[in-house]
C-alpha positions as CSV (number, residue, x, y, z in Angstrom):
1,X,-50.6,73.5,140.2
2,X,-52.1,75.9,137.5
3,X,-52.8,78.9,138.8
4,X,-55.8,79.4,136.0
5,X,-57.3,75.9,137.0
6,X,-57.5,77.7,140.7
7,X,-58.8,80.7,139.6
8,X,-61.6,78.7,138.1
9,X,-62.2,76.5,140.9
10,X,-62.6,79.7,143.4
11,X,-65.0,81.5,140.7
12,X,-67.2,78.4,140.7
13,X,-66.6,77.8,144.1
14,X,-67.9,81.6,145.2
15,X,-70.7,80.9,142.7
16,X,-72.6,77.7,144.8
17,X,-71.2,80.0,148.6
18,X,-73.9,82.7,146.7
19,X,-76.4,80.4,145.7
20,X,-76.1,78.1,149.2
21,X,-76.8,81.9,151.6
22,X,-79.4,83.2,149.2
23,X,-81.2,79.4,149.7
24,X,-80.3,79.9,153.4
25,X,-82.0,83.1,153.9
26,X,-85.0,82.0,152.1
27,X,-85.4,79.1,154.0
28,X,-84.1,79.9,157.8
29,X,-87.2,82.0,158.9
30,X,-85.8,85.8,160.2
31,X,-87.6,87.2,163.3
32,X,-89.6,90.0,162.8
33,X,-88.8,93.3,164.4
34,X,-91.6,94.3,167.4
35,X,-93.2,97.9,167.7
36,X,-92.8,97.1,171.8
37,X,-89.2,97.9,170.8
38,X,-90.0,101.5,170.7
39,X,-91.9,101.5,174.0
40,X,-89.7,98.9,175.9
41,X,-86.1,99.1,174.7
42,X,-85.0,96.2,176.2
43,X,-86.6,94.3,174.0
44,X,-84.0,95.4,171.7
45,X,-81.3,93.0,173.5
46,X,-83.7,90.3,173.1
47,X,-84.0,90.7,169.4
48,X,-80.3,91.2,169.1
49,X,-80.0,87.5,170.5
50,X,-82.8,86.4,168.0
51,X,-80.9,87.7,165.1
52,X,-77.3,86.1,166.1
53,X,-79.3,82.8,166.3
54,X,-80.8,83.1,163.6
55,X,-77.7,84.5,161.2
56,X,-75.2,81.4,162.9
57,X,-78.6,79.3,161.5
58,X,-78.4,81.0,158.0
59,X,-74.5,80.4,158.2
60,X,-74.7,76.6,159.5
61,X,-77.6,76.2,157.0
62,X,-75.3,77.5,153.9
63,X,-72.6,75.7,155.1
64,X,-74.4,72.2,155.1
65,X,-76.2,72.9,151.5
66,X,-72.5,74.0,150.1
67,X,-70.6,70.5,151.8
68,X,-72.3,68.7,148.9
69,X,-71.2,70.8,146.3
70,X,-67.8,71.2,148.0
71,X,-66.7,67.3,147.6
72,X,-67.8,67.3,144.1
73,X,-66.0,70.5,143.1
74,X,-63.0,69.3,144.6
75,X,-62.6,65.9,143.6
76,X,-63.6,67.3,140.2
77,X,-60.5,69.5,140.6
78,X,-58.6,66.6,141.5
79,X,-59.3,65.2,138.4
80,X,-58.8,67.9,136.1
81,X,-55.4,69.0,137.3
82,X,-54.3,65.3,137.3
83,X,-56.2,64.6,133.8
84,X,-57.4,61.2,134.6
85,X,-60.5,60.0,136.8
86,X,-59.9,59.4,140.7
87,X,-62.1,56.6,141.9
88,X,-63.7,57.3,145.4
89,X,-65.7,54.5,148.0
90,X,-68.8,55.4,150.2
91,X,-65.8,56.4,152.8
92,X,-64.0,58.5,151.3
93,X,-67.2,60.9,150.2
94,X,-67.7,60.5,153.9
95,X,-64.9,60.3,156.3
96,X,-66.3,61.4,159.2
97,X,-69.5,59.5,159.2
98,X,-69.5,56.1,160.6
99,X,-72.6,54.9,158.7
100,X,-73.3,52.6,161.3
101,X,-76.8,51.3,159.8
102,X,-78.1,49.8,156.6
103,X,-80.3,53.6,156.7
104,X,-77.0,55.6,156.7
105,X,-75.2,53.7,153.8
106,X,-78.5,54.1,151.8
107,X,-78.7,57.9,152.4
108,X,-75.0,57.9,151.7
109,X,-75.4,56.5,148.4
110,X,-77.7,58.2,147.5
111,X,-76.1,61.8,148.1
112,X,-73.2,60.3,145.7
113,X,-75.3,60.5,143.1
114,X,-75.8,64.0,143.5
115,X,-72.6,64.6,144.2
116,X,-71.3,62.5,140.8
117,X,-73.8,64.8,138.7
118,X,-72.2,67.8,140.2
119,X,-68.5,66.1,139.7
120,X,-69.8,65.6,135.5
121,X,-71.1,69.6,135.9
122,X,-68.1,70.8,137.6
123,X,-65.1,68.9,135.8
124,X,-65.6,69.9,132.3
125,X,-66.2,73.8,133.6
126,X,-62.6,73.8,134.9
127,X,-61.4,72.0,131.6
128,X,-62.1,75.4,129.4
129,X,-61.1,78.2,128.9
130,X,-63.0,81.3,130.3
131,X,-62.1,84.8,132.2
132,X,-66.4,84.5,133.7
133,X,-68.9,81.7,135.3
134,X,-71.2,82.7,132.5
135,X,-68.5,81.8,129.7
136,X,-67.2,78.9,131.4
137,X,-71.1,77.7,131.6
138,X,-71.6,78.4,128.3
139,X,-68.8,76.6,127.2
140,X,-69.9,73.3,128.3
141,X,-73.7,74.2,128.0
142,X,-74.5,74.8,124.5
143,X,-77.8,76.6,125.2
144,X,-80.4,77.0,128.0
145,X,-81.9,73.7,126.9
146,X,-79.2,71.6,127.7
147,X,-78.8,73.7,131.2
148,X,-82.3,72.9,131.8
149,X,-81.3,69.2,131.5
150,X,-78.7,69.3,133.8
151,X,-80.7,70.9,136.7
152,X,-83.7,68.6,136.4
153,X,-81.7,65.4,136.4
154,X,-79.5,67.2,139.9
155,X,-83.3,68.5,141.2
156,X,-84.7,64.6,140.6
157,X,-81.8,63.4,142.7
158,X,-81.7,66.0,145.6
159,X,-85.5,64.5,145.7
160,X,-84.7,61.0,146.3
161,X,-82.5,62.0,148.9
162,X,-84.8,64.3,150.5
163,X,-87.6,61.5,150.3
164,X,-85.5,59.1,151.8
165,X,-84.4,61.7,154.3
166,X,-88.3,62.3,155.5
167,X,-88.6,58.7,155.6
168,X,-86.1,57.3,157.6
169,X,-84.5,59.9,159.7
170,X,-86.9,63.2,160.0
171,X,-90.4,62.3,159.8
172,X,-92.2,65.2,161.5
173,X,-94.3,67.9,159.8
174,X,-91.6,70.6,160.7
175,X,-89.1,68.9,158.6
176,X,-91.3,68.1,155.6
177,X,-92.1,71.5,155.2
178,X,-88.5,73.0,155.5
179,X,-87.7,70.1,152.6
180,X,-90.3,71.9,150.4
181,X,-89.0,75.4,151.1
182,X,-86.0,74.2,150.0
183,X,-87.0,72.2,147.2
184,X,-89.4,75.3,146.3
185,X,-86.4,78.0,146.4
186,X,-83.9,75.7,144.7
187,X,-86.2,75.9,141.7
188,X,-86.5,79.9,142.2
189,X,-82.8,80.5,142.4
190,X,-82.0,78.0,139.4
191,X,-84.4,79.8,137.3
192,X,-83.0,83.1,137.9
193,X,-79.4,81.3,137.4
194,X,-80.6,80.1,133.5
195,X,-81.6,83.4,132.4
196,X,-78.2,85.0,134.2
197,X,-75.9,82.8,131.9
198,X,-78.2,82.6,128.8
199,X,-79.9,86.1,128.6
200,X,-78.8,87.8,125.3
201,X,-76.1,89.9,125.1
C-alpha cells in the first residue's frame, strides 16, 4: 500500500469534508440569538439546545453530501493502487439499502452516475504526482476551462437526481427549496474552488 497514494487520498478526501460543512452551514438554517437573552437568562439554555440541534444537523447534513463523494473516492483508490478497473453492481454502491421499489433502483442509478463522474475526477488525481490539491488538480485539468467542464457535467447530474428526488420521494415546498439552496451554494462554493486552483501565481 503506497504511502504517497494515501497521502493523496486523505488530501482529496479533507478537501470534499471542507467543501460538504461549508455547503452544510449554508444550507442548515442557524438560529438567531434573542435580545430576551439579556433580560431572561434562561433563555440561554434554550438556545444552547437550539444550537446542538442545529450543529448535529450541520454534521448529519455534511455527512450525507460527503457519502457520495466517499464511494467514488474510494473505489477510485481501489483502482489506482490495483491499476486496473473494479467493476461494481447497483448493490455494491449500496449495501445497506434494500431498494425495495422500481423508485429506489431508479434513484440508485442515477446517483451512480454521479458517483462514476466523480470516480473519472478522482482516479486520475491519485495517478500523479503532486505535494498540493491545487497541483494534483492541475495536473489532470489543463486549465480552468476544462474544470469548468467537469463541474457542469457533475452539477447536470446532481440535478437529475435531485429532480427525481422531488418527484418521487419529497414532494413538499420545504424540500424543493432546501434542493435550491443546495443547488444554489454548490455553484457558489465551486466557483470560489476554480479561481483557488487556477488563480495566477
Amino acid at each position: 500500500m503506497s504511502s504517497d497514494l494515501i497521502r493523496k487520498y486523505e488530501m482529496i478526501l479533507s478537501h470534499e469534508e471542507q467543501f460538504a460543512y461549508a455547503l452544510a452551514r449554508n444550507v442548515v438554517e442557524k438560529p438567531e440569538a434573542s435580545a430576551w437573552m439579556i433580560l431572561i437568562p434562561i433563555l440561554f439554555v434554550h438556545h444552547f439546545m437550539i444550537i446542538k440541534h442545529y450543529k448535529i444537523g450541520v454534521r448529519t447534513f455534511a455527512e450525507s453530501i460527503l457519502s457520495t463523494k466517499q464511494k467514488a473516492l474510494d473505489k477510485a483508490y481501489i483502482e489506482a493502487e490495483s491499476g486496473k478497473k473494479v467493476s461494481y453492481d447497483v448493490e455494491d454502491y449500496f449495501p445497506q439499502v434494500s431498494l425495495a421499489t422500481s423508485e429506489e433502483t431508479i434513484l440508485a442509478q442515477k446517483e451512480i452516475k454521479v458517483i462514476k463522474i466523480l470516480e473519472d475526477h478522482y482516479r486520475p488525481m491519485l495517478l500523479k504526482h503532486g505535494n498540493t490539491l491545487v497541483e494534483l488538480i492541475r495536473k489532470v485539468y489543463p486549465g480552468p476551462e476544462a474544470y469548468r467542464y467537469f463541474l457542469k457535467r457533475l452539477a447536470y447530474k446532481e440535478k437529475e437526481v435531485i429532480l427525481y428526488l422531488m418527484d418521487n420521494f419529497h414532494r413538499s415546498e420545504d424540500s424543493r427549496i432546501v434542493a435550491r439552496k443546495i443547488e444554489h451554494y454548490c455553484e457558489v462554493l465551486r466557483k470560489e474552488e476554480l479561481r483557488l486552483f487556477f488563480q495566477k501565481n
